[in-house]
NUSE-444532 format. One record per residue (C-alpha): x negated, y negated, z; residue number from 1; residue in one letter. Coordinates in steps of 0.25 Angstrom, whole numbers, plus 5000, padded with zeros to 4 digits. Layout:
+------+------+------+-----+------+
|    X |    Y |    Z | seq | type |
+------+------+------+-----+------+
|    X |    Y |    Z | NUM |    a |
...
+------+------+------+-----+------+
END
This chain:
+------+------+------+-----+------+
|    X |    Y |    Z | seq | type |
+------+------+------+-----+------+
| 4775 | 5424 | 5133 |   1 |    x |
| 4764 | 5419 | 5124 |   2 |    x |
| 4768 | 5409 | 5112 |   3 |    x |
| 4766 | 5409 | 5099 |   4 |    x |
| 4752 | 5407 | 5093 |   5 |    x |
| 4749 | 5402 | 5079 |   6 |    x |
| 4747 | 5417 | 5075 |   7 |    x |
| 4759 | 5424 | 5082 |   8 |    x |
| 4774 | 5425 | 5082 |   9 |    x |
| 4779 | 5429 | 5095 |  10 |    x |
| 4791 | 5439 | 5097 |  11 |    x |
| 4795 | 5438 | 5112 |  12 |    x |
| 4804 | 5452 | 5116 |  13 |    x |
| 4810 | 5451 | 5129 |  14 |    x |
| 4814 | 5463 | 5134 |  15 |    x |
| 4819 | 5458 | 5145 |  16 |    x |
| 4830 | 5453 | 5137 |  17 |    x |
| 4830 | 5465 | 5131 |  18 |    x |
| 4834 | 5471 | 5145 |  19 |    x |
| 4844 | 5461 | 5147 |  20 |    x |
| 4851 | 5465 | 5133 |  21 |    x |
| 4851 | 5480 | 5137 |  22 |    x |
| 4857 | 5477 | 5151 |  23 |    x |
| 4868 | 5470 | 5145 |  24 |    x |
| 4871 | 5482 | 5137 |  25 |    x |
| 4873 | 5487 | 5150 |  26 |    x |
| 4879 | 5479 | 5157 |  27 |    x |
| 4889 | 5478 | 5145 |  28 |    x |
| 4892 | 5494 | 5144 |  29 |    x |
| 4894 | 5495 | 5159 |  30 |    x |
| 4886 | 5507 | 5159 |  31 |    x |
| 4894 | 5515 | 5152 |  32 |    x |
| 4884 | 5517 | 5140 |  33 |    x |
| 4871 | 5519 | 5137 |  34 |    x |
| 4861 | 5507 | 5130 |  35 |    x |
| 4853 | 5514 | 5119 |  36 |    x |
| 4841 | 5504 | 5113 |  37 |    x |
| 4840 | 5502 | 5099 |  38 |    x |
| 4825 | 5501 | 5097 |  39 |    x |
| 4825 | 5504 | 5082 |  40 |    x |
| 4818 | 5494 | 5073 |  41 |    x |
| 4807 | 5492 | 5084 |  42 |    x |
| 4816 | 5489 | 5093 |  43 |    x |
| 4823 | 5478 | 5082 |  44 |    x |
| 4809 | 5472 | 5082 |  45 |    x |
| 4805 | 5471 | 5095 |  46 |    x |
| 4797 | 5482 | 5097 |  47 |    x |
| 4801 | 5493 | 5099 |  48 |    x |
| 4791 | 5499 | 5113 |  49 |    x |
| 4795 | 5487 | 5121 |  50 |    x |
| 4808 | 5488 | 5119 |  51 |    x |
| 4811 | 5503 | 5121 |  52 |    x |
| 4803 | 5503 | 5133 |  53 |    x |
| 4812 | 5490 | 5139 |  54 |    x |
| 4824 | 5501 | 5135 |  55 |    x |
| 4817 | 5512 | 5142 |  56 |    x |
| 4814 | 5504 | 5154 |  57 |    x |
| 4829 | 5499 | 5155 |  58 |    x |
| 4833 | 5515 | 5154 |  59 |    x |
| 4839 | 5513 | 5138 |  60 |    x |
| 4845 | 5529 | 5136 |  61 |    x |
| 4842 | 5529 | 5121 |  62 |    x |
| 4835 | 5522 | 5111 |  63 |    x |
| 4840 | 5522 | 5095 |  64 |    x |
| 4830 | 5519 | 5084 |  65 |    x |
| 4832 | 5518 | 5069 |  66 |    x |
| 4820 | 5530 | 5065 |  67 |    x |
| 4812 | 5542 | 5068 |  68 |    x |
| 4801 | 5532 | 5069 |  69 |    x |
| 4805 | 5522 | 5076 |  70 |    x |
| 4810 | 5534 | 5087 |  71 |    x |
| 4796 | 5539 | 5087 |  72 |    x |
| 4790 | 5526 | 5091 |  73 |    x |
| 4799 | 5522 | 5101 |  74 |    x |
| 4796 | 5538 | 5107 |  75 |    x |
| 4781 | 5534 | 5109 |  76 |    x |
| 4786 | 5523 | 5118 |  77 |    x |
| 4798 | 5531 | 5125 |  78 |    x |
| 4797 | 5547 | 5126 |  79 |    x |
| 4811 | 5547 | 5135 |  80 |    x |
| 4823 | 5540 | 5130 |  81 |    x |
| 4830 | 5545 | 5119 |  82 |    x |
| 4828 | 5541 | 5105 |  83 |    x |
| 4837 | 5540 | 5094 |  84 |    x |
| 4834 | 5537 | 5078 |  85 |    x |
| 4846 | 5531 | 5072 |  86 |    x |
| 4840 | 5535 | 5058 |  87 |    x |
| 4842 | 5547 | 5060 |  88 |    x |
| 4836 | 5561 | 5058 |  89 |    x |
| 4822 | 5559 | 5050 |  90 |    x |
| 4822 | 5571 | 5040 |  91 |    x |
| 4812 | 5583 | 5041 |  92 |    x |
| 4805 | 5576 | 5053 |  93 |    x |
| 4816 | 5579 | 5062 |  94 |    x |
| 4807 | 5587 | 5073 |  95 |    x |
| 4802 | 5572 | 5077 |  96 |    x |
| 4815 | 5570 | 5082 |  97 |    x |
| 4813 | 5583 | 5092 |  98 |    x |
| 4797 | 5579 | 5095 |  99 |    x |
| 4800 | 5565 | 5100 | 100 |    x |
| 4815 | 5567 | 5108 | 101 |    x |
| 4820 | 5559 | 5097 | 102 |    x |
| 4836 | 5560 | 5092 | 103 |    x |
| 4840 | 5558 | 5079 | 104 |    x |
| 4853 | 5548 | 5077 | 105 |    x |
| 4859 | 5558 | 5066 | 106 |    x |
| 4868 | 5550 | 5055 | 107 |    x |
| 4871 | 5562 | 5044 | 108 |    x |
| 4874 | 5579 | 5044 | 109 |    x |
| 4860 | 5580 | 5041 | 110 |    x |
| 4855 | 5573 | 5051 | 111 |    x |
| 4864 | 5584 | 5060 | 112 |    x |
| 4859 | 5597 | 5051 | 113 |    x |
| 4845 | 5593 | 5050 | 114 |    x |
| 4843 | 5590 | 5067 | 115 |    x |
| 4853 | 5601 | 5069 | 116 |    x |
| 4844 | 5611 | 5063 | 117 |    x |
| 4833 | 5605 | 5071 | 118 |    x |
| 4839 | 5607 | 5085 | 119 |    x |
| 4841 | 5621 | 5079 | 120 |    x |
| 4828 | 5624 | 5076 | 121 |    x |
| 4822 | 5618 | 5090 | 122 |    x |
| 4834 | 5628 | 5098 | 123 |    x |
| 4839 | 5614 | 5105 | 124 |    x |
| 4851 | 5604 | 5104 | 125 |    x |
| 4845 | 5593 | 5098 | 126 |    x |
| 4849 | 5578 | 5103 | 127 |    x |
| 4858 | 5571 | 5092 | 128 |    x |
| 4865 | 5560 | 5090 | 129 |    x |
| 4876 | 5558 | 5081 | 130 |    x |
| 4877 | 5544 | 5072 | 131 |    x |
| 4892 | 5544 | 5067 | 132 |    x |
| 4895 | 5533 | 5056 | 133 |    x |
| 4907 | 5526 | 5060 | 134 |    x |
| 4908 | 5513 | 5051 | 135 |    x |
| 4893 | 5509 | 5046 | 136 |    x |
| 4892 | 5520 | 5034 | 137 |    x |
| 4876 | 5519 | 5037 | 138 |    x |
| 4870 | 5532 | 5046 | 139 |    x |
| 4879 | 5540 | 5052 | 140 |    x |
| 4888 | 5553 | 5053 | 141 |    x |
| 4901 | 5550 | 5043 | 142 |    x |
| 4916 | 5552 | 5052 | 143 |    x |
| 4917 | 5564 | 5043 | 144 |    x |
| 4903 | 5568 | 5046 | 145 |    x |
| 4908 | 5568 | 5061 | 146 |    x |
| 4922 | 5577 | 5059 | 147 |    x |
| 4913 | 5587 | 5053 | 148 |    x |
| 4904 | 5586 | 5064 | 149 |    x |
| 4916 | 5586 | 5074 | 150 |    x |
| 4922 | 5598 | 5067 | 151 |    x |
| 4909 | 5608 | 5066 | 152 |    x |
| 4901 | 5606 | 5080 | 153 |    x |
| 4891 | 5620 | 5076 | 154 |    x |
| 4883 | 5607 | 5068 | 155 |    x |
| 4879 | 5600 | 5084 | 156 |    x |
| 4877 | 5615 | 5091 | 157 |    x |
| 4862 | 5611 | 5090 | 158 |    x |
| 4863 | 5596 | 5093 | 159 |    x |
| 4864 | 5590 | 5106 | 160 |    x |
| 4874 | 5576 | 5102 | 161 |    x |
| 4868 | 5566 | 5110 | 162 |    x |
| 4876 | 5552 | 5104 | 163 |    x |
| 4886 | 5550 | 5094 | 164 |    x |
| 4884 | 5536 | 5088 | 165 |    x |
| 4890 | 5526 | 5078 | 166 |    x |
| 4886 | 5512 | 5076 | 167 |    x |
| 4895 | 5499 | 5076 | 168 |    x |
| 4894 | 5493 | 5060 | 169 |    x |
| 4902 | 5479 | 5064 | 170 |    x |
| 4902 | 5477 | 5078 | 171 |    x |
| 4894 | 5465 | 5080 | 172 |    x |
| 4907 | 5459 | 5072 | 173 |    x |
| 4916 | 5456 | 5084 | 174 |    x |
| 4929 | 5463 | 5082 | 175 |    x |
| 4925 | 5470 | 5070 | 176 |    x |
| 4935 | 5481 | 5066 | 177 |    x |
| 4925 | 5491 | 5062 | 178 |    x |
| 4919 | 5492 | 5075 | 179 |    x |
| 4932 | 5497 | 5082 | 180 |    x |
| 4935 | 5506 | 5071 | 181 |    x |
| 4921 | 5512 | 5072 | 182 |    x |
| 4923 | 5514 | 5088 | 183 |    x |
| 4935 | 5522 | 5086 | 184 |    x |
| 4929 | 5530 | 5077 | 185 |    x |
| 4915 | 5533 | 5085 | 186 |    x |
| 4925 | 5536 | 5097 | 187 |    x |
| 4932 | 5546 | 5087 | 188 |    x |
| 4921 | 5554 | 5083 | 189 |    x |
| 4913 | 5553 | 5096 | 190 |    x |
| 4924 | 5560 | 5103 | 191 |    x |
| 4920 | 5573 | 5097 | 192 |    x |
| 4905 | 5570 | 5104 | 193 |    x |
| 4909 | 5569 | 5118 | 194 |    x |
| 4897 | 5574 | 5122 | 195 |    x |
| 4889 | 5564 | 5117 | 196 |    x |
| 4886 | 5550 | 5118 | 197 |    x |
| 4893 | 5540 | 5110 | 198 |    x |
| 4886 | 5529 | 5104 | 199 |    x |
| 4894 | 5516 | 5096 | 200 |    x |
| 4889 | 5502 | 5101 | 201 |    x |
| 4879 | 5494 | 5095 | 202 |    x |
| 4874 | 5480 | 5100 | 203 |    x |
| 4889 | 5473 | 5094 | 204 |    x |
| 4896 | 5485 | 5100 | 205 |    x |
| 4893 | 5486 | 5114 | 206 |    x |
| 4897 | 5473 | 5116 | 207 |    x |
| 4911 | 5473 | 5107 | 208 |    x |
| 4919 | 5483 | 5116 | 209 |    x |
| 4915 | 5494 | 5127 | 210 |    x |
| 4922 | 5504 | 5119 | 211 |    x |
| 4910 | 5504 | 5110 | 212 |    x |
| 4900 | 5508 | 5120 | 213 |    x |
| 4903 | 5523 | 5120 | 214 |    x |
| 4890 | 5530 | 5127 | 215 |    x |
| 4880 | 5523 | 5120 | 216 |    x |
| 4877 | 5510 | 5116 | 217 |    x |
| 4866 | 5506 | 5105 | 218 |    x |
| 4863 | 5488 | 5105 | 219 |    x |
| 4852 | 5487 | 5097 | 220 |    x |
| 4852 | 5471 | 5091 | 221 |    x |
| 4857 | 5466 | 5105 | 222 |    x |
| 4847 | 5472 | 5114 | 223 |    x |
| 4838 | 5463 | 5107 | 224 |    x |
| 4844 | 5450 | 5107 | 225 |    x |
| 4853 | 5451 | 5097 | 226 |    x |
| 4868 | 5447 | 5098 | 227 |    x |
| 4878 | 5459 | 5097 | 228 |    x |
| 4890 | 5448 | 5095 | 229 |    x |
| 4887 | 5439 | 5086 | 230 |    x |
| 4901 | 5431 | 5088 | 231 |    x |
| 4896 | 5427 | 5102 | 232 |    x |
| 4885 | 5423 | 5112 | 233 |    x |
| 4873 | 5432 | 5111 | 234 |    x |
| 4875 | 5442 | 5126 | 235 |    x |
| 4862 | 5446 | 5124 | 236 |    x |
| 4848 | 5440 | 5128 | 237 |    x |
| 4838 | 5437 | 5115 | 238 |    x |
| 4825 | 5448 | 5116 | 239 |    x |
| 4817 | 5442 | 5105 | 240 |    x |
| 4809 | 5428 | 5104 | 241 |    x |
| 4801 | 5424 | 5092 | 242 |    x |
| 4792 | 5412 | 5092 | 243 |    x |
| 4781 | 5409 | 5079 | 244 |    x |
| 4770 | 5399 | 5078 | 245 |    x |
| 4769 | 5386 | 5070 | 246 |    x |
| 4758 | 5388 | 5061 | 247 |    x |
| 4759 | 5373 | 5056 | 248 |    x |
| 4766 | 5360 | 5055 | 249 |    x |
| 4767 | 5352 | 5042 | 250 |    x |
| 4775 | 5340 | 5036 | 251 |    x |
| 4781 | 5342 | 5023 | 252 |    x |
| 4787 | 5330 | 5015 | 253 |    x |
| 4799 | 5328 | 5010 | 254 |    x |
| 4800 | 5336 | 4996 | 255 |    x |
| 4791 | 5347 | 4999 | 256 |    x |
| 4793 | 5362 | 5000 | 257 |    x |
| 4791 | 5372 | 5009 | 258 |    x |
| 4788 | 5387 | 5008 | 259 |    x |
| 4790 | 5397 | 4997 | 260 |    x |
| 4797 | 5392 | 4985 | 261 |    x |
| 4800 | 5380 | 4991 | 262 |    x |
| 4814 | 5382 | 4995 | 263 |    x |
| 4814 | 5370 | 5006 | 264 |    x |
| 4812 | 5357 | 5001 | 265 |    x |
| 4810 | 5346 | 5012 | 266 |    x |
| 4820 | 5335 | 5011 | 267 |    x |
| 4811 | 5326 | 5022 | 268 |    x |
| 4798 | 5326 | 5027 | 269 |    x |
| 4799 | 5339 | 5037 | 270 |    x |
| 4791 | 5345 | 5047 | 271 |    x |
| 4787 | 5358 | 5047 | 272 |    x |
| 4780 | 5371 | 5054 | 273 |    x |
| 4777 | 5385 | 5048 | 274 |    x |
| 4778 | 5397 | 5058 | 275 |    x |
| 4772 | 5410 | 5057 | 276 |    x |
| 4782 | 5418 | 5056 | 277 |    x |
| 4790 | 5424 | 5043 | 278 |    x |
| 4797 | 5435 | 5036 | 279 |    x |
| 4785 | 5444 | 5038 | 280 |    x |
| 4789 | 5442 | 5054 | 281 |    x |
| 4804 | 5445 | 5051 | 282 |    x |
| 4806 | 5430 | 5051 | 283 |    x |
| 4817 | 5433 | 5038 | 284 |    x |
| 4814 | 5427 | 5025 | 285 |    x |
| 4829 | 5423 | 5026 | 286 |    x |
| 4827 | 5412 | 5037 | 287 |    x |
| 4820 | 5403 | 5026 | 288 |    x |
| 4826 | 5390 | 5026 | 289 |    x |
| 4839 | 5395 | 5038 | 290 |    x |
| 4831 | 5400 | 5051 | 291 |    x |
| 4827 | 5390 | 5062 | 292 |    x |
| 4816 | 5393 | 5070 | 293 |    x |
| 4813 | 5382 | 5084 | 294 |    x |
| 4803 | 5374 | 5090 | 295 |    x |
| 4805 | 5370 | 5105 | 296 |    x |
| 4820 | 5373 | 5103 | 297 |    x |
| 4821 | 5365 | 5092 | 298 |    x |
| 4824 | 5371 | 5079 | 299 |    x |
| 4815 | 5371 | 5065 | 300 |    x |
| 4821 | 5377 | 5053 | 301 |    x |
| 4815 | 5385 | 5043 | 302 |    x |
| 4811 | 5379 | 5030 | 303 |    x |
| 4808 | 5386 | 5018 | 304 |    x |
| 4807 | 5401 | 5015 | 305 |    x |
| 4801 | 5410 | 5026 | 306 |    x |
| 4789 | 5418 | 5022 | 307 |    x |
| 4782 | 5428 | 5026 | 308 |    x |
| 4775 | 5424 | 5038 | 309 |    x |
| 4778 | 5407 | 5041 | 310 |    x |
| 4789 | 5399 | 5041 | 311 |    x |
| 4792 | 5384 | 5040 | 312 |    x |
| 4800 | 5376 | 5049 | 313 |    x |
| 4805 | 5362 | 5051 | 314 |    x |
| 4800 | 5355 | 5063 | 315 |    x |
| 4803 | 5342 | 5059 | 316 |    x |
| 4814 | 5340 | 5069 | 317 |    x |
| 4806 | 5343 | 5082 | 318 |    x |
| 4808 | 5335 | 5093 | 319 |    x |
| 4797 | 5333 | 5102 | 320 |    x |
| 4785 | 5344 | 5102 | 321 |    x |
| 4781 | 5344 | 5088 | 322 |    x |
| 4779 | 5359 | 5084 | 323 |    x |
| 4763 | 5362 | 5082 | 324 |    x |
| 4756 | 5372 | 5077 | 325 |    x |
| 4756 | 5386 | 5086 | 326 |    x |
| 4768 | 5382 | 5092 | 327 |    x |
| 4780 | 5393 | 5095 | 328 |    x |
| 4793 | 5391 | 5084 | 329 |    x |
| 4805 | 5399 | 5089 | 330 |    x |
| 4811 | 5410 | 5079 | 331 |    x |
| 4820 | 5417 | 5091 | 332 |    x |
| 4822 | 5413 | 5104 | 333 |    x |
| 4830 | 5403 | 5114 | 334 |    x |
| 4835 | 5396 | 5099 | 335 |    x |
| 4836 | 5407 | 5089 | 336 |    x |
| 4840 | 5422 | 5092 | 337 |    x |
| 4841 | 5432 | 5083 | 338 |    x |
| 4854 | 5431 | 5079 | 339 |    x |
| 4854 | 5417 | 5076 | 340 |    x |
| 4840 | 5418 | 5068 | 341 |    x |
| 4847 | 5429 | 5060 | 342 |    x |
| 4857 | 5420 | 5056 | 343 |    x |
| 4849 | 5411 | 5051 | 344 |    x |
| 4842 | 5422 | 5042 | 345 |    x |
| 4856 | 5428 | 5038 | 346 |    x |
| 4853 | 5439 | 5043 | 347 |    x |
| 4855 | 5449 | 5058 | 348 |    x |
| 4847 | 5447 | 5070 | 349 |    x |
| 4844 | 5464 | 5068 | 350 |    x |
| 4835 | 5460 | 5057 | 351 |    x |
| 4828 | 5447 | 5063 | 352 |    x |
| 4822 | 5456 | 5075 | 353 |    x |
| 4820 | 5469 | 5066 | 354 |    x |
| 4813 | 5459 | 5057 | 355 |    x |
| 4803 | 5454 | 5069 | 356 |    x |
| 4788 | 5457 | 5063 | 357 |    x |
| 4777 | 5464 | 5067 | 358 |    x |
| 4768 | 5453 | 5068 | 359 |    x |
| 4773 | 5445 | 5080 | 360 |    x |
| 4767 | 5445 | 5093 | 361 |    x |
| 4779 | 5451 | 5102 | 362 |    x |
| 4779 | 5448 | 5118 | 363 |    x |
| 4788 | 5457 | 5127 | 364 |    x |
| 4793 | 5448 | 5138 | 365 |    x |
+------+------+------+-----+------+
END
């Protein structure tokens, strides 16, 4: 693995973490269900052809992405597995679907109208899955929507009902009240699809209780490093690292500012290093002044307001090796994962790696 250089950020992936991650999802549903990849977002930042292909390569069933788009990219890479958009049916386009083998996740009676007429239309029964709203009151099929359904089967006669599907709204909250109630209500309406495969648990719910596993289970944040109970000791293995140059060192005196609008003021003489990273690399504008970032293990914090591209960080507590110019400052890795850095930035480890930008220089390992 190459280090940073004064003009790159490096995003290390590891897939073979990766592969660890999806093999404990395994080992934890005792084969008794499916693992489905959840790519979507560019695979949450991490790219989204390296990653499917890992998947491929460790016989993932089904991949889910959030759009029509996002479907047909990750189809250039793989014409095999099956892909689902979560978004739903893309209107007045629907034919897509059909050209490139891809399923649409469908959330609303219109949804079933308008890819029901399609499956007339092309003399076949089309593959469907069902998204059934059980708690979250975002996408999804309402419970009245699903007695009506229930009650007049002539609306599936052209649709071939592949998976049933809710999503989990609390369940990285241990012991949470919602998430049973929603598992008993799945498991009521599901019993009318007993042809077709049932799909609950996300990341937080495959490891809560085995009940929730049904057919199909759907980790997304924790095959990527991220932890799925946040009450204890991460179980899975970090997939991202992120180092970023140091630019330059400089001593400021006691008095001084630093950054925009002068928010810091130092107290003491202080030791500084700006690093090429910022908010235009996902590096959220809401670490100014909380997150920590590490030289040789030991830790710098941020000073001052993040900009666009560079930040500032104390160094003046280094012991030993003083920090250089070009030399590697650790964002995540062995001292920060993704959660803890999200913490800092009050905000979820989801949005720290869909945040990751274009412009580092990513190594597969």
């Amino acid at each position: 693995m190459n280090n940073c250089s004064s003009s790159n950020n490096v995003l290390t992936i590891n897939l073979g973490a990766l592969a660890d991650n999806y093999r404990l999802f395994e080992q934890h549903t005792a084969g008794n269900s499916s693992i489905a990849g959840i790519v979507k977002a560019n695979a949450y930042g991490l790219g989204l052809k390296k990653v499917s292909q890992k998947l491929t390569n460790l016989d993932c069933s089904q991949f889910f992405v959030a759009t029509l788009d996002e479907a047909l990219e990750l189809r250039a890479y793989d014409n095999k597995t099956p892909i689902a958009v979560l978004g739903g049916l893309a209107q007045n386009i629907e034919t897509n679907y059909l050209t490139h083998n891809i399923t649409p996740v469908l959330n609303t009676q219109n949804d079933i109208k308008k890819w029901q007429e399609l499956a007339l239309k092309q003399h076949t029964k089309l593959k469907t899955i069902l998204h059934f709203d059980t708690a979250m009151n975002r996408l999804g099929l309402s419970v009245d929507d699903a007695y009506t359904l229930i009650n007049d089967k002539t609306l599936f006669n052209a649709l071939n009902i592949q998976i049933v599907m809710s999503h989990f709204a609390c369940a990285d909250e241990k012991d949470h009240p919602l998430t049973q109630q929603q598992a008993d209500l799945f498991a009521k309406i599901t019993a009318h699809f007993p042809d077709s495969q049932k799909s609950l648990a996300n990341s937080s719910g495959l490891f809560r209780d085995n009940s929730y596993h049904f057919d199909l289970v759907r980790p997304g944040y924790a095959l990527y490093g991220g932890n799925p109970t946040p009450e204890t000791q991460n179980p899975m293995q970090p997939v991202v690292s992120l180092n970023t140059p140091i630019l330059q060192t400089r001593n400021c005196k006691k008095g001084e500012s630093i950054g925009y609008g002068a928010t810091h003021i130092f107290n003491k003489d202080t030791r500084t290093a700006t690093v090429a990273i910022g908010y235009a690399d996902g590096f959220l504008r809401s670490n100014s002044s909380k997150a920590i970032l590490y030289y040789n293990n030991q830790p710098c914090p941020v000073l001052g307001r993040v900009s666009m591209d560079l930040v500032t960080i104390d160094i003046s507590q280094i012991q030993g090796q003083q920090p250089q110019q070009d030399d590697p400052i650790e964002v995540l890795g062995p001292n920060q994962s993704i959660d803890n850095l999200a913490k800092n930035a009050d905000t979820i480890g989801y949005e720290i790696l869909t945040s990751l930008g274009h412009r580092y220089k990513r190594e597969y390992i």
